[in-house]
Residue, then its C-alpha position, 0 to 999 in steps of 0.5 A: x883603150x879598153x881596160x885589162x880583161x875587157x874587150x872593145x866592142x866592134x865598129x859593126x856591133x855598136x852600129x846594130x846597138x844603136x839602130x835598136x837603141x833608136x827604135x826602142x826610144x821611137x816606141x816610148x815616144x810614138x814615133x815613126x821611123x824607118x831605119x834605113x841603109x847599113x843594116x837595115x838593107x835585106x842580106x839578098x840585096x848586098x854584095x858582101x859585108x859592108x860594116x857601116x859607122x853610123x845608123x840612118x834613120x828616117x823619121x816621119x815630117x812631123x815627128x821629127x821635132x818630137x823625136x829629136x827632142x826627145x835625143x837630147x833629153x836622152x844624152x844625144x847631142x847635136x853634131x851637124x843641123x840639117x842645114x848644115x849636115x849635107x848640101x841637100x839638107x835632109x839629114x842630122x847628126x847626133x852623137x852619144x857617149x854609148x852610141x854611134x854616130x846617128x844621122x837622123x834623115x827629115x827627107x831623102x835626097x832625090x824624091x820630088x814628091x814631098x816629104x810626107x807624100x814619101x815617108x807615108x808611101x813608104x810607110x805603107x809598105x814597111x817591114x819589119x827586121x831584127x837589128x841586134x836581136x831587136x824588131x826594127x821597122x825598115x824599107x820595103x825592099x823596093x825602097x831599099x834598092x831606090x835607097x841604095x841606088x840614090x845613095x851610089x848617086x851621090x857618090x861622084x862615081x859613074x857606077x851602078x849600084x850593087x842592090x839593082x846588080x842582085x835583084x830580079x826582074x820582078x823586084x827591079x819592076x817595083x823599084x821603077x814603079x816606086x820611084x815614079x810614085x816618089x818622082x825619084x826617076x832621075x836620081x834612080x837612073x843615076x845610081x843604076x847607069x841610066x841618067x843618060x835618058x833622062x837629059x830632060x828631066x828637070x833634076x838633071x843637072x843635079x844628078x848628072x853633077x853628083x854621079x860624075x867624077x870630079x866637079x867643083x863647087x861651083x858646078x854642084x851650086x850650078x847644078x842646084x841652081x837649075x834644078x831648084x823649083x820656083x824663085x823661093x827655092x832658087x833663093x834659098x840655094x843662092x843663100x846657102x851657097x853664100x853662106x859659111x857652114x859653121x860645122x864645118x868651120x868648127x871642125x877645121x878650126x877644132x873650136x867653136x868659131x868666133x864672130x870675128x872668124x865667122x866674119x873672115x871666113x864670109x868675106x874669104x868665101x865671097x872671094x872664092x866665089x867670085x874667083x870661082x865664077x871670074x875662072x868658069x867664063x875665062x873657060x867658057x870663052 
C-alpha cells in the first residue's frame, strides 16, 4: 500500500520503466538486444490498449551469458531457467525489487532457422522506439507481426491475430517472405488461421497442438515429440517431459522443494505418465 501523499505508479508505466531500464544496462554492457511484444509493438499494429506485466527482451545467442550476469550483479534475481521457463525453453524470468518482471528470450518459439541465423536477420532490419522517453531497439514491423502472430499461436486459441487483422497487403508480404527466411512458415500460419495448409510441414503437429483449444499433456509431449529433429532432440523432449519442473514445484509448494519432495513428485509424475498413456490406448481402441 503506498504511503499518504504518495501514489502507486501503474501496472503500464513500470513496464515501460523496465524495458528502458534493460536498454540502458545492455548499453553499458555492449549488449544487443531487441525488446519485443508489449511496448515495443508499433500502435498502427494493435487493436487497442493492451497493458502488458512484464517486459520481453531478446538477446543476441551469445550475449546472453554476459547479459544475464550482468541482471544479477545489478539486483535482478532468477525466477524461472530457460529449461524451466516454457515448454519451449526460449525465455528467463527475472525479477527486480524496483522493476516488472523480465522475461529474457534466448530464442523464439517457432523459427527453425537457428538462434543466431534469427536474431542477426532480425537485427538487420532493426528499429528504433522510445519506450518511456528512452530509445529502445525493436523488431522491424515485419518482425512484430510474426512475433504477434507466433505468440497467438500459442494461445490454445483457433484465432487470428490482430497484428496480421491491421497490416496491409504490402506489410503482410513482408511478414510471409521473413517468415520463409526464419522457417516460421508453420507457426505464422497458426497464429493467422492457416495451419490447415501446412499438414505436411514437419512442425505441424506443434503448432496444430498449441493453437487448438483444449489438449492435455500428453498430446503437447506427443506433438513435441514428432516435431523434434533427429534422435538427440527427440531425446531431449523425452528427458523433459520426465522430469519435475522444479519452479513450478516450488511455486505450488510456496517453498524451495526438498530432496524428499523432489523424489515424490518424480515418482508421482511417473504414475501420471503412465496413467496418461495407459488411457490414450483404451481411447484409441
Amino acid at each position: 500500500m503506498a504511503e499518504a501523499g504518495t501514489t502507486s505508479v501503474p501496472v503500464w508505466a513500470h513496464v515501460h520503466l523496465t524495458h528502458a531500464a534493460l536498454q540502458r544496462l545492455a548499453n553499458e554492457i555492449d549488449v544487443d538486444l531487441l525488446h519485443v511484444k508489449g511496448p515495443a509493438t508499433d500502435a498502427s499494429l494493435r487493436a487497442g490498449a493492451h497493458y502488458s506485466t512484464d517486459a520481453d527482451v531478446l538477446v543476441r545467442p551469445s550475449h546472453v551469458d554476459r547479459f544475464t550476469t550482468a541482471l544479477q550483479k545489478t539486483g535482478w534475481s532468477l525466477f524461472s531457467g530457460f529449461e524451466e521457463g516454457s515448454p519451449f525453453g526460449h525465455a528467463a524470468n527475472y525479477t527486480h525489487p524496483s522493476w516488472s518482471f523480465a522475461d529474457v528470450h534466448r530464442q523464439l518459439p517457432g523459427p527453425r532457422a537457428t538462434p543466431d541465423a534469427v536474431f542477426d536477420r532480425l537485427w538487420r532490419d532493426r528499429l528504433t522506439a522510445e519506450i518511456a522517453h528512452y530509445p529502445c531497439t525493436v523488431l522491424p514491423l515485419a518482425g512484430q507481426v510474426l512475433m504477434q502472430a507466433m505468440h497467438t499461436a500459442r494461445s490454445h486459441e483457433d484465432r487470428v491475430t490482430h497484428a496480421w487483422r491491421l497490416a496491409d497487403d504490402a506489410l503482410r508480404t513482408h511478414v510471409r517472405e521473413l517468415a520463409s527466411e526464419l522457417q516460421a512458415t508453420t507457426a505464422l500460419a497458426a497464429g493467422i488461421g492457416e495451419l490447415d495448409q501446412h499438414r505436411d510441414a514437419p512442425d505441424y503437429a506443434l503448432w496444430e497442438y498449441w493453437s487448438r483449444a483444449g489438449g492435455d499433456r500428453l498430446g503437447e509431449w506427443s506433438a513435441r515429440l514428432r516435431s523434434a529433429e533427429g534422435l538427440r532432440a527427440r531425446a531431449r523432449v523425452t528427458v523433459q517431459a520426465l522430469r519435475v519442473n522444479r519452479t513450478h514445484l516450488a511455486l505450488r509448494l510456496g517453498h524451495k522443494p526438498s530432496f524428499a519432495e523432489l523424489a515424490r513428485e518424480q515418482f508421482v509424475r511417473f504414475g501420471l505418465a503412465l496413467s496418461a498413456l495407459r488411457d490414450r490406448m483404451r481411447g484409441t481402441r
